[in-house]
Legacy VTK file of the C-alpha trace (Angstrom):
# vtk DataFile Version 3.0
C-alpha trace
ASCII
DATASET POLYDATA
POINTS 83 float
0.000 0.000 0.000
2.952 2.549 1.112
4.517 1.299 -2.549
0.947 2.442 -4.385
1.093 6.060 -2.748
4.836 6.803 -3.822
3.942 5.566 -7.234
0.517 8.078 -7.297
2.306 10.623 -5.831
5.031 10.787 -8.629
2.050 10.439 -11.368
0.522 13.539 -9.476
4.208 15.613 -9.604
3.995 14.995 -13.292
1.066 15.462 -13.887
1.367 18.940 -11.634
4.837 19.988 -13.303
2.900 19.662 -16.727
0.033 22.003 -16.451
1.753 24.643 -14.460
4.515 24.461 -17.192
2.040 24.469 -20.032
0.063 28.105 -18.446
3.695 28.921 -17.434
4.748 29.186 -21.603
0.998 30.231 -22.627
2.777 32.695 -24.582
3.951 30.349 -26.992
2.031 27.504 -28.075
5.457 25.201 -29.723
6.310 24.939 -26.176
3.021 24.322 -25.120
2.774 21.465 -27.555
6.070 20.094 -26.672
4.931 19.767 -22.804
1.477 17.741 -23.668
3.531 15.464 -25.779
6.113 15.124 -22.968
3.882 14.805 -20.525
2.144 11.853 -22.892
4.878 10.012 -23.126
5.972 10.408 -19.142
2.681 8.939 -18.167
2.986 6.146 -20.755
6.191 5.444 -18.885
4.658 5.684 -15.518
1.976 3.295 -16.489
4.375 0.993 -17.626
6.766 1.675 -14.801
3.912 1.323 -12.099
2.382 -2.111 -13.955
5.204 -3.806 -13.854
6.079 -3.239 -10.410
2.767 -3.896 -9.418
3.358 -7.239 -11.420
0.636 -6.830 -13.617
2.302 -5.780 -16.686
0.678 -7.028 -19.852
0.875 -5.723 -23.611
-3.326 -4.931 -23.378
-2.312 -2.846 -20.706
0.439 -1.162 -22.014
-2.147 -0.368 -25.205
-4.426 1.110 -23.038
-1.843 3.662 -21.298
-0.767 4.415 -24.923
-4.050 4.788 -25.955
-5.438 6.839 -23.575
-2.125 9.125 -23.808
-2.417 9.396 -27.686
-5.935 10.109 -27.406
-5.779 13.117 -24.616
-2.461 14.396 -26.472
-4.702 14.814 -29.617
-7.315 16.272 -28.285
-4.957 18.850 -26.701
-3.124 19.373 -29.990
-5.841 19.765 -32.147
-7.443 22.714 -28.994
-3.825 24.120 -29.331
-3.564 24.422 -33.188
-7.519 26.415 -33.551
-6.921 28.963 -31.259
LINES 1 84
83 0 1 2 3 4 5 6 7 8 9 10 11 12 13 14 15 16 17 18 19 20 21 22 23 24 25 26 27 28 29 30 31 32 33 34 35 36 37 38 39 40 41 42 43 44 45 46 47 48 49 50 51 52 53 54 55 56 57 58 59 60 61 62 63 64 65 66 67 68 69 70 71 72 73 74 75 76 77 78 79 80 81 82
């Protein structure tokens, strides 16, 4: 259980670091692009990262985190580009 907090804890931190750096560079929306996509790929890692300590790594799972990541990323991208 302690193990489970640490590893929510660090998704929150990046999760945290990402959106105040993305209102932090709202001036300039390359950056802006290049944190959603960073932040994308950090919580692909973290799924991957957390699943496989939590021995329940699997490739449907893995799918999923990339998934969900690509999907969110996108939807941010696509917000970012029309305005």
């Amino acid at each position: 259980m302690k193990e489970e907090i640490v590893h929510y804890l660090v998704l929150l931190l990046i999760l945290d670091l990402g959106i105040a750096s993305f209102f932090l560079f709202s001036f300039n929306r390359y950056y802006q692009g290049a944190i959603v996509i960073t932040m994308g790929i950090l919580y692909v890692m973290w799924g991957i990262i957390h699943h496989y300590f939590s021995r329940d790594l699997h490739p449907k799972v893995i799918l999923e985190y990339v998934l969900i990541s690509f999907l969110g990323t996108l939807v941010i991208l696509s917000i970012l580009a029309r305005v």
